[in-house]
C-alpha positions as CSV (number, residue, x, y, z in Angstrom):
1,X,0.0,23.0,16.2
2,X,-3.6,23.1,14.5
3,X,-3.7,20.6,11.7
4,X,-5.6,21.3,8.9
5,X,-9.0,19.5,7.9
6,X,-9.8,17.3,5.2
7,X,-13.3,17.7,4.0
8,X,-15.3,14.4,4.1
9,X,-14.5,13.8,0.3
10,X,-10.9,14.6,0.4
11,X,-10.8,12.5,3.3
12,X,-11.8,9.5,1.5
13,X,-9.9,10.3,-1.5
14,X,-6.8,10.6,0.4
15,X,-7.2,7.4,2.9
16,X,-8.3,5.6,-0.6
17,X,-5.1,6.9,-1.9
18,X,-2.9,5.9,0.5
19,X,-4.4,2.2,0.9
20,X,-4.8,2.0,-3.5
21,X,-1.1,1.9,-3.9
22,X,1.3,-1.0,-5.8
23,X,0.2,-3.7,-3.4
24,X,-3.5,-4.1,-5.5
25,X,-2.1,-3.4,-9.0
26,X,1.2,-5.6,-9.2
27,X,1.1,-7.2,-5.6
28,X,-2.2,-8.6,-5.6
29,X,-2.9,-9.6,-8.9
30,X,0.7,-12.2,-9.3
31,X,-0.1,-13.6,-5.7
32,X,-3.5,-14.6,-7.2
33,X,-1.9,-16.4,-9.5
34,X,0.7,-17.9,-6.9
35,X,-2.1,-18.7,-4.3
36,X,-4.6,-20.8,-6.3
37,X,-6.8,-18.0,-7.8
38,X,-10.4,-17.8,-6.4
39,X,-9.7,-20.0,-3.7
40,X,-7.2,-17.1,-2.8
41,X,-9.4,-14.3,-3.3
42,X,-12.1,-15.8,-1.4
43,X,-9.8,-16.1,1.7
44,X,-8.4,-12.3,1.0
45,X,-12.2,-10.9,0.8
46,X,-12.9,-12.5,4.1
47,X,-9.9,-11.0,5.9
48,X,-10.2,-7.7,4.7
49,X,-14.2,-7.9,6.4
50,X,-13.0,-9.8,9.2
51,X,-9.5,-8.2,10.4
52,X,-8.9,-5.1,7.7
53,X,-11.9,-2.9,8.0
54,X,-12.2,-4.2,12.3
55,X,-8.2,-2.1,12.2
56,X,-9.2,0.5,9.5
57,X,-12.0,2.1,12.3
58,X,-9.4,1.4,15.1
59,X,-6.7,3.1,13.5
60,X,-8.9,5.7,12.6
61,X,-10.4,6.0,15.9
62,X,-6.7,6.7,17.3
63,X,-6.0,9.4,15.2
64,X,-10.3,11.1,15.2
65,X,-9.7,11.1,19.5
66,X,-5.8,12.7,19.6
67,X,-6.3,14.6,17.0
68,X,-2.2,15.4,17.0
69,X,0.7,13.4,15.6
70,X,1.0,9.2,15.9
71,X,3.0,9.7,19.1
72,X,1.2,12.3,20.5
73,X,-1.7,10.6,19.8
74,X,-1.0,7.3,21.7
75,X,0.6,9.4,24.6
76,X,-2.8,11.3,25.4
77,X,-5.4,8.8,25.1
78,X,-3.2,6.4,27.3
79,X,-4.7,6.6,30.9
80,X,-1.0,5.4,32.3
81,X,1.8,4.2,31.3
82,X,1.9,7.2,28.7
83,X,5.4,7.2,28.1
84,X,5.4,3.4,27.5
85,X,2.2,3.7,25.4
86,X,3.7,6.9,23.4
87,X,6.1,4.3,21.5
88,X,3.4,3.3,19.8
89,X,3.1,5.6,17.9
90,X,7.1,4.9,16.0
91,X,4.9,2.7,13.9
92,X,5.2,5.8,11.4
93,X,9.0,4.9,10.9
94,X,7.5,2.2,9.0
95,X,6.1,4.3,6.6
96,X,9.6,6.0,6.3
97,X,11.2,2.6,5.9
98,X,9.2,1.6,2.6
99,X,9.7,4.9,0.9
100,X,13.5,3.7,0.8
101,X,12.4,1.4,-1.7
102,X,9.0,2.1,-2.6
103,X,10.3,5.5,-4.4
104,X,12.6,3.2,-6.1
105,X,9.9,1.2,-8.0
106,X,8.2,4.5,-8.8
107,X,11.4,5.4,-10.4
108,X,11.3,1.9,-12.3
109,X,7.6,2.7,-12.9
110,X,8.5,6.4,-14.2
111,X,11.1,4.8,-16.3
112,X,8.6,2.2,-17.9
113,X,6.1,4.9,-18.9
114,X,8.8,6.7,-21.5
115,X,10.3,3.2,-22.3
116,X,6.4,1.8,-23.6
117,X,6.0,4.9,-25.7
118,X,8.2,3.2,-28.8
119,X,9.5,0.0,-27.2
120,X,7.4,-3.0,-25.9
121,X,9.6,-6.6,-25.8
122,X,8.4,-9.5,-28.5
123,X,9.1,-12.1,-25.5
124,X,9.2,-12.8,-22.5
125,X,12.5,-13.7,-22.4
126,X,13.4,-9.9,-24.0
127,X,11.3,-8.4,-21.6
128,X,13.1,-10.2,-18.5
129,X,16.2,-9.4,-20.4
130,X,15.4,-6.2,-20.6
131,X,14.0,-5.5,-16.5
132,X,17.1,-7.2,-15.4
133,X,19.6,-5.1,-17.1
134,X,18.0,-2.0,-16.0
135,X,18.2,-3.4,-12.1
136,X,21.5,-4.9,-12.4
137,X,23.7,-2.1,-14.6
138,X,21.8,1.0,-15.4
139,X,22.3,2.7,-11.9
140,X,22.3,6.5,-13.4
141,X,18.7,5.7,-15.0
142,X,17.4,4.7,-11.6
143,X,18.6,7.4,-9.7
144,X,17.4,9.7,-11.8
145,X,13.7,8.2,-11.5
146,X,15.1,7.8,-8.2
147,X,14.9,11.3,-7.4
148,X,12.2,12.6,-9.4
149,X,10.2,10.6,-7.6
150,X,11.5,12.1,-4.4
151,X,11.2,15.8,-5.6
152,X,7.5,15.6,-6.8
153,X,6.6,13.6,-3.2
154,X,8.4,16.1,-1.4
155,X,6.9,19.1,-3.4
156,X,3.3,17.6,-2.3
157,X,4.0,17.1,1.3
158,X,5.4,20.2,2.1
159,X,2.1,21.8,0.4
160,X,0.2,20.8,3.4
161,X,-3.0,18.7,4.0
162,X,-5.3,20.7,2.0
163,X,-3.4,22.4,-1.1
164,X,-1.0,19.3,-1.4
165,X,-2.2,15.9,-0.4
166,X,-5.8,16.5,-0.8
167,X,-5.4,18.1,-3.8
168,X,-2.9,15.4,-5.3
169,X,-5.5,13.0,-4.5
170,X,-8.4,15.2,-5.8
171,X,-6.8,14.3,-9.3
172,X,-4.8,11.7,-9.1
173,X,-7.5,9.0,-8.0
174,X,-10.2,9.8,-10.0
175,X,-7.6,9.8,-13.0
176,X,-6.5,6.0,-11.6
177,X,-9.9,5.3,-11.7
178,X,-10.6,6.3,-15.0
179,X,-7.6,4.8,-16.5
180,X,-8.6,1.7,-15.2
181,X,-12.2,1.8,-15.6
182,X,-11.2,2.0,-19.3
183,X,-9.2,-0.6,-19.8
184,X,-11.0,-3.1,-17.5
185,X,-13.7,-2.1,-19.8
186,X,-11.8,-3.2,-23.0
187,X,-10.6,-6.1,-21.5
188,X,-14.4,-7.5,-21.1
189,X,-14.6,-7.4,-24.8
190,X,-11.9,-9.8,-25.3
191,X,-12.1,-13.6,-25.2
192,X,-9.5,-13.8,-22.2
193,X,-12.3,-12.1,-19.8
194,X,-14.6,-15.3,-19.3
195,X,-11.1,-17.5,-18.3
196,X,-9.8,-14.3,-16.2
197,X,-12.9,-14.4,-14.2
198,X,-13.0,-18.2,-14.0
199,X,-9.7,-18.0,-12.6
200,X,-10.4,-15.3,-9.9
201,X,-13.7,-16.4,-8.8
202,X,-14.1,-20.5,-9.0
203,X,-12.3,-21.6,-6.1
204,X,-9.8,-24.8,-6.8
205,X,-9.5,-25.6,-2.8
206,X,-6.6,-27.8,-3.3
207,X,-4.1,-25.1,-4.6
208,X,-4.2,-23.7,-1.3
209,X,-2.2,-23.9,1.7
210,X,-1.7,-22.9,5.0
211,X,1.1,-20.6,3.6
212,X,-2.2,-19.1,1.4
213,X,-4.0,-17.8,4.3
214,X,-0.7,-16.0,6.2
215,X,-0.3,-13.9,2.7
216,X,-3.6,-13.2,2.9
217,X,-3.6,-11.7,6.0
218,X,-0.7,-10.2,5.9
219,X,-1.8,-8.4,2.0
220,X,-5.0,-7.2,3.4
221,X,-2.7,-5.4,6.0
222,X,-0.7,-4.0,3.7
223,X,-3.1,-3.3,0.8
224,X,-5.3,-1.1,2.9
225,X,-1.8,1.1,4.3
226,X,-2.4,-0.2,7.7
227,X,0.1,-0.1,11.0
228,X,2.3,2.3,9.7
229,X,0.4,5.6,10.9
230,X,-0.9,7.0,7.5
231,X,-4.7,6.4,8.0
232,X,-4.0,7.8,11.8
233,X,-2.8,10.9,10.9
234,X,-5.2,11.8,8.3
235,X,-7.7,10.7,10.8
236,X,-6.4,13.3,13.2
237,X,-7.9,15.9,9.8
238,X,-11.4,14.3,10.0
239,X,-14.4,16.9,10.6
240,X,-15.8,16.3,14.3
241,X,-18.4,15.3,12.7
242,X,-17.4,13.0,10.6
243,X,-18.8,9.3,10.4
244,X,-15.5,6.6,11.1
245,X,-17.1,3.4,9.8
246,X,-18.8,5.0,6.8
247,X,-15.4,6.3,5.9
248,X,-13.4,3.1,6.8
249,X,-16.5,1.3,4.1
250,X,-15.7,2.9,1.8
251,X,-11.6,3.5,1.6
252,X,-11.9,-0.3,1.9
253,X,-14.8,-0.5,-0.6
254,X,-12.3,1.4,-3.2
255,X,-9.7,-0.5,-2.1
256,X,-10.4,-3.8,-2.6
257,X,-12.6,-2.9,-5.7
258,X,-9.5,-1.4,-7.8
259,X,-7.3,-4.8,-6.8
260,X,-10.0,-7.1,-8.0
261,X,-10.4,-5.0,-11.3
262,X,-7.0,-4.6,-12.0
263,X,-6.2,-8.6,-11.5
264,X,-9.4,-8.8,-13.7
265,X,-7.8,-6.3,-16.8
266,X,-4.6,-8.2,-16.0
267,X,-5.3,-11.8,-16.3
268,X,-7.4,-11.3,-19.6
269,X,-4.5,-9.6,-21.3
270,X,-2.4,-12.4,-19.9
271,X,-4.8,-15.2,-21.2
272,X,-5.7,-12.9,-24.3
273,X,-2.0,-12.7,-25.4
274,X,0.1,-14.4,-23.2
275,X,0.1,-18.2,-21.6
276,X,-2.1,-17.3,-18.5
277,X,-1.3,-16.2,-14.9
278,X,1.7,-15.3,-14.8
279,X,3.5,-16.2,-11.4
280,X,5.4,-14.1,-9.1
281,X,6.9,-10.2,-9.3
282,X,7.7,-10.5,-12.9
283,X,3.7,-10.1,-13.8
284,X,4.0,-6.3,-13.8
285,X,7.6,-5.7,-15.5
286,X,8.0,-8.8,-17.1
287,X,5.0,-10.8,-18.8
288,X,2.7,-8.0,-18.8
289,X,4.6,-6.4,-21.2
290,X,5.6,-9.1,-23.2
291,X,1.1,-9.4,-24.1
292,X,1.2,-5.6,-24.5
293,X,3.7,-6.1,-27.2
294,X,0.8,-8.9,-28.8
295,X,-1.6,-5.8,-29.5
296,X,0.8,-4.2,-31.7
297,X,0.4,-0.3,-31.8
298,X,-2.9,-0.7,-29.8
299,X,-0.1,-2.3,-27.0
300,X,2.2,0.9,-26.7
301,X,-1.3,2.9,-25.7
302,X,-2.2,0.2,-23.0
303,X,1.2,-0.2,-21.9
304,X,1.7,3.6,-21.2
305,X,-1.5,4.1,-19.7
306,X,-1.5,0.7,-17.6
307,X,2.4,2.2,-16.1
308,X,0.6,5.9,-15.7
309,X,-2.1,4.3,-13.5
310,X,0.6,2.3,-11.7
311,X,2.4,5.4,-11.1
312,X,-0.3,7.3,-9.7
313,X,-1.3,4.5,-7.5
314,X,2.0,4.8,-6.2
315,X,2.5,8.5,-5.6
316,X,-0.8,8.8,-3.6
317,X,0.5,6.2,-1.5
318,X,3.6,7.5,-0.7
319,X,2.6,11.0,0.3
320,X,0.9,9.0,3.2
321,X,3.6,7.1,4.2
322,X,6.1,10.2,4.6
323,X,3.5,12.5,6.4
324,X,3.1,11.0,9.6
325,X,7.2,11.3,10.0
326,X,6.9,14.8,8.8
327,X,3.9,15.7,11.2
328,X,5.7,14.3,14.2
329,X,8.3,16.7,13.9
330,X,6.2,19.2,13.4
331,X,4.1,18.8,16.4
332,X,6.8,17.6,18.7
333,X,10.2,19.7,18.0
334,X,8.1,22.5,15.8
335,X,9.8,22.4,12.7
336,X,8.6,24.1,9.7
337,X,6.5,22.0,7.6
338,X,9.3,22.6,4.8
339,X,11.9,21.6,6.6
340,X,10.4,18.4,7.9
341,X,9.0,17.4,4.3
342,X,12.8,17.8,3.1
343,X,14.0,16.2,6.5
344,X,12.0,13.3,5.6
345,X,12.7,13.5,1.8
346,X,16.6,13.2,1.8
347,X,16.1,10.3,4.5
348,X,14.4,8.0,1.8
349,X,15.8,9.7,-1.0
350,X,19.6,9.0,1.0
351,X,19.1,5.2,1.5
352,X,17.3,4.5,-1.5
353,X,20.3,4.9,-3.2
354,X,21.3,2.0,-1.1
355,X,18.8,0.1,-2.2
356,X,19.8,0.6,-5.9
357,X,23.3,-0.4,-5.1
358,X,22.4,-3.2,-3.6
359,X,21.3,-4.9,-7.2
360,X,24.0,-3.3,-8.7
361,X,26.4,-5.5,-10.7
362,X,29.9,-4.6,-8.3
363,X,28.5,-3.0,-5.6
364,X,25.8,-5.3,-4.6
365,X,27.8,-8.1,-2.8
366,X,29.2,-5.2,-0.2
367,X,25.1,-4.8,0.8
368,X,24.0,-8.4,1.1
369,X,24.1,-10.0,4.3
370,X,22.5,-13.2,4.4
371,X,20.3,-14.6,1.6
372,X,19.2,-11.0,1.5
373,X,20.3,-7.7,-0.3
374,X,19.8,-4.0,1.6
375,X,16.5,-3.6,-0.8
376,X,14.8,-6.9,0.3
377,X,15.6,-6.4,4.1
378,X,14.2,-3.2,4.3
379,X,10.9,-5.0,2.6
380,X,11.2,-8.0,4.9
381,X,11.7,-6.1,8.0
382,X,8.4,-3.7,7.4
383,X,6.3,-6.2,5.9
384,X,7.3,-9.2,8.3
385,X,7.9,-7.3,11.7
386,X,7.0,-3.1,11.1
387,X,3.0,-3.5,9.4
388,X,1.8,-6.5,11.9
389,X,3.4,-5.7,15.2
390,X,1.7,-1.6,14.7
391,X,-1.6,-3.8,14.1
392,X,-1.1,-5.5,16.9
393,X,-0.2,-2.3,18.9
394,X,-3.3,-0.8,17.7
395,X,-5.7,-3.5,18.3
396,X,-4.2,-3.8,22.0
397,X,-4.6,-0.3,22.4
398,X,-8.0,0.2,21.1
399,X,-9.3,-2.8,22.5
400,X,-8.1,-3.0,26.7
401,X,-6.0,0.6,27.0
402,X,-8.4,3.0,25.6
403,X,-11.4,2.9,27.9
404,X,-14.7,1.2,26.5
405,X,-17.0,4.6,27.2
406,X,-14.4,6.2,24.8
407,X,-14.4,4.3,22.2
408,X,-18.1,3.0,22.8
409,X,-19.4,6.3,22.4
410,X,-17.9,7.3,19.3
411,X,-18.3,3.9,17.2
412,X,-21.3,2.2,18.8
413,X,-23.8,5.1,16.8
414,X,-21.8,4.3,14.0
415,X,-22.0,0.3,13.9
416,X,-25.3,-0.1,15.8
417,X,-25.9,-3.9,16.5
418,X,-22.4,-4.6,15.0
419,X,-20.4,-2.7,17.4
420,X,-20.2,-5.8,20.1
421,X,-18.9,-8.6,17.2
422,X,-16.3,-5.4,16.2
423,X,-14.9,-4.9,19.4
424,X,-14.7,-8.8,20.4
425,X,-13.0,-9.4,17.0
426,X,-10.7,-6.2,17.4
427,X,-9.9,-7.6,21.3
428,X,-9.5,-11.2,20.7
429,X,-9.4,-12.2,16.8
430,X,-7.2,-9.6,15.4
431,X,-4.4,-9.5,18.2
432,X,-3.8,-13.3,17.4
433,X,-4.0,-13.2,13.9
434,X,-1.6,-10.7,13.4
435,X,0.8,-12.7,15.6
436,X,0.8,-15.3,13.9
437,X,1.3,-13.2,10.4
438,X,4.0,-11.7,12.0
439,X,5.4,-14.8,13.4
440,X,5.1,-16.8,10.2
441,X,6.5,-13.9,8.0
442,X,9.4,-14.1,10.1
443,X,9.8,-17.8,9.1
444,X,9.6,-18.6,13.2
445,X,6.6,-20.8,12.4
C-alpha cells in the first residue's frame, strides 16, 4: 500500500512530537535532581550527540530506504537472512507495550487538568495524599481518563498520516511550545531562576555515579522515541528528497531544548516556592503542585496550563508509538486503516485496565509477581530490554547488514567530513553502549 507523505515541516513536527513526550517534562527534570544536576545534564547532552542523534539518522535511514512498514522494511533491505532480519522490525510491539501504561498517565494527566482548576494541595504531604488515593482507590476516575485518552488517540490514528498525525502535531506542538515558552519566561523573573540554573548547569562531579551515566544513556534513548519503530515509520513518509541529518538535528534540537526548559521552569518554581529539587516521580504529581498552590490564584493558571502542556506532550507521542503496529497490519495482512487503529486501540486500551488494577487497593496483590506490579513490568520490560535491544538491532543492521554504498550514498552528502566518525561510532560505539544499558537495566551488571 502507498503511504502517504509528510511534508518536510510536518515531518519534523511529527518526529519532534513523538520524541517530546513525558520523558523531558516529568522524566527528565526529577532524574536531574536524582543524578547530581549539571553533572547529569552534562553527561545526558553528550549522549544524545554521541549515541542519540548517530541512531536518530540510522533509524531514519531504515524507514527513508524501505519505505513500507518496520517489518517490511528490515525484510527488503536485508541482502540474506531476510526472514531472520525481518524480526527486526517487532521492535514496534514496543511502542504497543508503553501505551498500556503510557495512556494511563495521560488519563492521570487528563484528570489533573480539571482537578487544578479549583483545587491545588497546601502541602506536600496533601498533595501525596491526594495522588495516592487516586492510584490506589479511585479506579472508575481512571478508567474513565483511561479511555478518553484511548478514544481521542485512536480517532487521530485512524485519520491517517496527513489529516490526523500531521495535523495533530501541526497544533499541538507549537501550542506545547508556546505554553512553555510562557511560563519558562515567567519563571526567569523570579528569584528561584539564578539557583535553578546553578543547579542544571555547574556540575558537582561527586554526586555522580556510574549508575548516572547508564540512566543517561538509556533517557536519551527513550527521550528522543527511539527502538520502538515510530521515527522509522514516519521516515518511510519522508519526501525523496528530503535531507535525513537535517531532520534528525533538528527533532533532536527540539527535543532536548523543551527538557532542558521545562527542568528550567520546574526547578525555579520548586526553589521559588517549594524546598528545591525535588527527587524522584513525585516531582510532577506531587511537589510540583504543592509550589503551584504557593502562587495562590496565579497557581491554579500555572497549574492547568503546566498539566495541558504535559498532556499534549503526551498525546503527540503516543500517536507514534501506536502507528507503526497499525501500519504493519495494514501493509502486511491489508486491513483497513480503521480497523487496525481500533485493533491496536482496544489492545492498550484492554490491558491498561490491567495496569490500573494492578495499584488497586484489592485487586493489586492478584497482579504483582515479584517486587513488581503488572504496571511497572510492562515499564521495566520496554525500557530495560524492548528500547535498547531495537537500538542495538538497528545499529547492527545499519552498520555491517545494510551494505556501505547504500547507506554511504544517501548520508555521506548529508554529513560531509562527519560521515566516517558517524558510521564508526554507529558500528562500534553505539552497539556496546547499548548493551551495556540494557544489561545494567536488567540489574545483570
Amino acid at each position: 500500500m502507498k503511504l502517504a507523505r509528510f511534508s518536510r515541516l510536518g515531518f519534523i513536527l511529527a518526529a519532534a512530537g513523538s520524541a517530546v513526550g513525558l520523558g523531558n517534562i516529568w522524566k527528565f527534570p526529577y532524574i536531574t535532581g536524582e543524578y547530581g544536576g549539571g553533572a547529569f545534564v552534562l553527561i545526558y547532552l553528550i549522549t544524545v550527540l554521541l549515541i542519540g542523534f548517530s541512531i536518530m539518522i540510522a533509524e531514519m535511514l531504515i524507514g527513508y530506504l524501505g519505505r513500507r512498514d518496520t517489518v517490511t522494511s528490515f525484510e527488503e533491505l536485508a541482502p540474506r537472512n531476510k526472514h531472520i532480519w525481518k524480526l527486526g522490525g517487532f521492535q514496534a510491539l514496543a511502542g504497543l507495550f508503553i501505551m498500556i501504561f503510557y495512556s494511563v498517565v495521560i488519563g492521570w494527566i487528563f484528570n489533573y487538568i480539571i482537578t487544578s482548576l479549583s483545587y491545588l494541595p497546601a502541602s506536600v504531604e496533601e498533595a501525596e495524599t491526594t495522588f495516592t488515593t487516586m492510584l490506589h482507590s479511585n479506579f472508575w476516575i481512571q478508567l474513565f481518563y483511561h479511555t478518553l485518552s484511548f478514544a481521542f488517540i485512536t480517532y487521530v490514528v485512524h485519520k491517517g498520516i496527513k489529516s490526523g498525525i500531521e495535523k495533530l502535531n501541526y497544533y499541538l506542538m507549537p501550542a506545547l511550545m508556546v505554553i512553555l515558552g510562557g511560563m519558562f519566561i515567567y519563571a526567569t523573573t523570579l528569584g528561584g531562576f539564578s539557583k535553578a540554573v546553578d543547579f542544571m548547569f555547574m556540575p558537582d562531579w561527586s554526586k555522580v555515579t556510574s549508575e548516572a551515566f547508564v540512566v543517561a544513556v538509556g533517557h536519551a534513548f527513550f527521550t528522543l522515541s527511539l527502538g520502538m519503530g515510530a521515527i522509522m515509520t514516519y521516515a518511510a513518509s519522508l519526501p525523496k528528497d528530503a535531507n535525513l541529518v537535517k531532520s534528525a538535528f533538528w527533532v533532536v534540537f527540539l527535543d532536548t531544548t523543551i527538557a532542558i526548559v521545562a527542568g528550567l521552569m520546574l526547578f525555579t518554581f520548586l526553589y521559588q516556592y517549594g524546598s528545591g529539587p525535588a527527587k524522584g516521580p513525585g516531582l510532577v504529581f506531587i511537589s510540583l503542585p504543592a509550589a503551584f498552590y504557593e502562587m495562590g490564584i496565579l497557581g491554579n493558571f500555572f497549574a492547568v496550563l503546566f498539566f495541558i502542556a504535559l498532556a499534549f506532550a503526551g498525546l503527540t507521542s503516543s500517536v507514534s508509538l501506536v502507528e507503526p503496529m497499525i501500519q504493519y497490519f495494514i501493509d502486511r495482512f491489508g486491513w483497513s486503516r480503521l480497523k487496525s487503529s481500533l485493533s491496536m486501540g482496544f489492545f492498550f486500551w484492554f490491558l491498561g485496565i490491567f495496569a490500573i488494577l494492578s495499584n488497586i487497593d484489592g485487586t493489586k496483590e492478584f497482579l504483582t509477581w515479584g517486587s513488581k506490579n503488572f504496571f511497572d513490568w510492562v515499564d521495566y520490560v520496554t525500557a530495560a530490554i524492548m528500547l535498547p535491544l531495537g537500538g542495538l538491532i538497528m545499529a547492527v543492521f545499519v552498520g555491517f547488514v545494510i551494505p556501505e554504498s547504500e547507506v554511504e550514498k544517501v548520508v555521506k552528502p548529508q554529513l560531509k567530513w562527519a560521515y566516517k566518525p558517524w558510521y564508526f561510532s554507529l558500528r562500534y560505539l553505539t552497539p556496546v553502549a547499548m548493551f551495556v544499558v540494557m544489561l545494567s537495566l536488567m540489574g545483570i551488571i
